[in-house]
N, C-alpha and C positions, 0 to 999 in steps of 0.2 A: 738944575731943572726941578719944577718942584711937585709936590708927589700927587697932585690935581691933573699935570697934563700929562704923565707917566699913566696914570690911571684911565685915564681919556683916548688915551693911545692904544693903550691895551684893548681896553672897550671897543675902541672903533674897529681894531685887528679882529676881536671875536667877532664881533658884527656880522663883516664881510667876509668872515670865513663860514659861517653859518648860511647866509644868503647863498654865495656862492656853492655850498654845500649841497642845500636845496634845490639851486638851478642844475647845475651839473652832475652829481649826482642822483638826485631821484626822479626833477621834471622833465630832465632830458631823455634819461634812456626809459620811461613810463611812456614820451610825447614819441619816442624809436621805435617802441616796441609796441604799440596803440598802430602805428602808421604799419608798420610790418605785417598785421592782423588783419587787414583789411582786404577784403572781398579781391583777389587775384595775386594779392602778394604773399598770404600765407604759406602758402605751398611752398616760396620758395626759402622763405624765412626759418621755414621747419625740416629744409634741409634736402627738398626738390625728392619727396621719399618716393618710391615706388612701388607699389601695391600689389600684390596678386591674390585673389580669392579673399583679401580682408587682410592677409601678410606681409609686411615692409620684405622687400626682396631686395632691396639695394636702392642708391642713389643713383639720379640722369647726370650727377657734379663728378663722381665717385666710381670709374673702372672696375671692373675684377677679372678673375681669372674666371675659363671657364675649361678646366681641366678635370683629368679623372683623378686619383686618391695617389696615383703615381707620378704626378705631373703631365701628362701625356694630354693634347688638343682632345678632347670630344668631338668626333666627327660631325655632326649635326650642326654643333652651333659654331658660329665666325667668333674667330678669335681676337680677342684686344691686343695693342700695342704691349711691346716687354716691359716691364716696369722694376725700376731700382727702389721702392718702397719696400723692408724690411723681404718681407717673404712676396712679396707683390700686392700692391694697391692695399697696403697698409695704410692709413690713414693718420697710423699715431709714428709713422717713419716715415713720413713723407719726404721723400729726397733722391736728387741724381745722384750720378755714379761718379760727380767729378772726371770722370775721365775724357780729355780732350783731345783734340786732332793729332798730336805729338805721340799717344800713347796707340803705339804699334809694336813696341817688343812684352811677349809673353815672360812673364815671373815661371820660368822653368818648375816642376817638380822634381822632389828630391826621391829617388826611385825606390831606397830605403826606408822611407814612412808609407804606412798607408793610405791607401789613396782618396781618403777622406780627411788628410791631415797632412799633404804630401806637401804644403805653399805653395801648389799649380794656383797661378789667377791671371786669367785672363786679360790681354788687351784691347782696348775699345776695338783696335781693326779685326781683330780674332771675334770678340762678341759678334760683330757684324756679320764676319762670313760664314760664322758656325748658325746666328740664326737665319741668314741667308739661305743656309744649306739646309734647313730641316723646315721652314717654309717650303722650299723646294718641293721637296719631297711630299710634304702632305698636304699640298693641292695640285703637284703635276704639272710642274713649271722647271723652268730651267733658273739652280740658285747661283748662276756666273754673275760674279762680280769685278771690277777692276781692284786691283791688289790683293784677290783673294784667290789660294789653291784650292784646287778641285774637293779637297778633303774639308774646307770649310774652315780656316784657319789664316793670318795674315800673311802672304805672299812677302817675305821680307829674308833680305840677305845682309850676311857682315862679311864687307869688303876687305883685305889685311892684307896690305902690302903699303910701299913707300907712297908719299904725294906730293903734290906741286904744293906751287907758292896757294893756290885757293884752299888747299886742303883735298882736295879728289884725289883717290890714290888714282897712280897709273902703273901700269905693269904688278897686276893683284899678282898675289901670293897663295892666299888660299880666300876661298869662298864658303860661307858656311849659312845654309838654312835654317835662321834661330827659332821660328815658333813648330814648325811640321815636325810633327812627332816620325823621324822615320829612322831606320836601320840599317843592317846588311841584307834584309829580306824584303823592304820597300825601297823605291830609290828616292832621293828629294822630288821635289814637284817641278824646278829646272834641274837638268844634267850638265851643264857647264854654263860658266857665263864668262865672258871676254876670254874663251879660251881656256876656261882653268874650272876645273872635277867639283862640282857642288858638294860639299860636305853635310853630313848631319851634324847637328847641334849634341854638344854631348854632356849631360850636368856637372857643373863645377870649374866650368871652362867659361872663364872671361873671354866674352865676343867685344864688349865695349868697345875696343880698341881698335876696331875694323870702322871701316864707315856705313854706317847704315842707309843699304840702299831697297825702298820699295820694290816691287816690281808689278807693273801697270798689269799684264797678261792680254790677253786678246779677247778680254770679255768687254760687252760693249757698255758706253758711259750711261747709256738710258736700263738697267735692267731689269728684270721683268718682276722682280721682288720689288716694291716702295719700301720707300728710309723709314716712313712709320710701320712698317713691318719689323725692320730692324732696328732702330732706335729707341729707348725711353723717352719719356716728357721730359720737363725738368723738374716738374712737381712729383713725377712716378703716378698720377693719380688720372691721367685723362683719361675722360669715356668714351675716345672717339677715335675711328679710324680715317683714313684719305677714303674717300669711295674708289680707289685704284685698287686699296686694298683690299675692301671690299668686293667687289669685280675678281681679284683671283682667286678668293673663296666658294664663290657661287656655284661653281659647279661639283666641287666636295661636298655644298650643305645639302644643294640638291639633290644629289645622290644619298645621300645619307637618308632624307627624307622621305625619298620618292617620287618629287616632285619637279616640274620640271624648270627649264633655267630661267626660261621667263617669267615665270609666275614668282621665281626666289629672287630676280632683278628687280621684279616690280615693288615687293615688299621693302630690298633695298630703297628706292627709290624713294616711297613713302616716307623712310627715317631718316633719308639724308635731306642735314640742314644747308640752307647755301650762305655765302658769308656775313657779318652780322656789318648791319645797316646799310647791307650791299657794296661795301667795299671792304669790312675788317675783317681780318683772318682768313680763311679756308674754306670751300663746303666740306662738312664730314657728317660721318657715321655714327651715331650711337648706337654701344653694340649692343647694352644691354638693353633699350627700348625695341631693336632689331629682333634679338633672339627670343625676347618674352613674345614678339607680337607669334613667330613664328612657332610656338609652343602652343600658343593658344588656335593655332590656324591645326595644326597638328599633332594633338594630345598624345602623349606616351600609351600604347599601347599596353594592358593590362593583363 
């Protein structure tokens, strides 16, 4: 080949990587970012901010807590969905917890470490009923769930004894309660099942070996907690509650406020979105649009 169309070649390669350079590089995201600017879209391009008194207070995109310095719900304002982002609605940890429908037995604690270092972690069915059970409690509902004891924890048994040809033992041998933390001074949350003495789980003892059997309870399928009360996103970052949720809230914020239920349902109403293009998603809540409007309706006393 000879060194005229080697050179020509070349040339034409920088050519088009130059052009190309120019288009996609500079006039593209300049033609992106011009268009982004523009009278209605700004706002959302800058990241949907949220203002008060002249101060960015958070994003409408972007969840947060609204807790006191202990972790503890703030009476007043409705509280956001849990969130598995770093410390919650982290932004720079954005992420689920992995944890799927299969994960019902608790990683026991080792009762010799401290119990900030003991390897107690929770299983997604335990996350559920524990924050089942402390919704419960601070709005004055009932936190019954199906597969969950009364203490807030996953309703789950290991079965040990021989089994058929399927695998289901029959004629159990011992029964053991593996996530309820109970003792000689508590009893399990069932006291016998098929006949045979409910054990407590006790650390260092392989239950694996039993067959792991849920247990439904007599709490009903519909319960009075919603799954976005209990659940994460999957991004950890949503700002938005079910308005069911919202609805068991109302009369805690009420009370907190002083005001009364209808007048904190109406406001709800106001901030709840109904689903996008009238058929995607969900209606829901934003809660920090919800609690700011109620702050400003209601000014902290001085």
């Amino acid at each position: 080949m000879k060194i005229q169309n080697i050179l020509r070649q070349h040339l034409a390669a920088i050519r088009a990587l130059l052009v190309l350079t120019a288009i996609t590089g500079i006039a593209y995201p300049l033609v992106v970012w011009a268009v982004a600017m523009l009278p209605g879209l700004d706002d959302k391009a800058q990241g949907s901010i949220i203002t008060e008194a002249g101060k960015p207070v958070g994003s409408s995109l972007i969840g947060q807590m609204f807790t006191d310095a202990d972790g503890n719900p703030i009476p007043k304002y409705f509280q956001s969905r849990p969130s598995a982002a770093g410390d919650g609605y982290d932004p720079m940890a954005t992420s689920a917890s992995n944890l799927g429908p299969e994960s019902i037995i608790d990683t026991p604690a080792d009762p010799s470490l401290p119990e900030e270092d003991n390897g107690y972690k929770a299983s997604l069915l335990t996350l559920v009923c524990s924050r089942s059970k402390a919704v419960a409690e601070l709005d004055g509902v009932s936190g019954a769930r199906p597969f969950c004891t009364g203490d807030g924890v996953g309703a789950v048994l290991s079965v040990i004894g021989p089994r058929d040809a399927r695998g289901n033992v029959v004629n159990p041998t011992r029964v053991i309660s593996v996530n309820e933390p109970c003792d000689a001074t508590k009893a399990p949350f069932l006291a016998t099942y098929e006949g045979v003495k409910v054990e407590c789980a006790k650390f260092g003892e392989d239950y694996a070996i039993g067959q792991i059997v849920p247990i439904h309870g007599a709490a009903s399928a519909e319960p009075a907690v919603p799954a976005d009360a209990v659940t994460a996103s999957g991004s950890g970052l949503d700002p938005n509650i079910s308005p069911a949720y919202a609805d068991l809230q109302i009369s805690r914020v009420a009370k907190a406020r002083g005001a009364s239920e209808e007048y904190i349902r109406n406001v709800v109403l106001a901030n709840t979105y109904g689903r996008d293009l009238g058929f995607m998603g969900e209606p829901r809540v934003n809660v920090l649009e919800l609690n700011l409007e109620l702050d400003q309706k209601f000014p902290a006393k001085s």
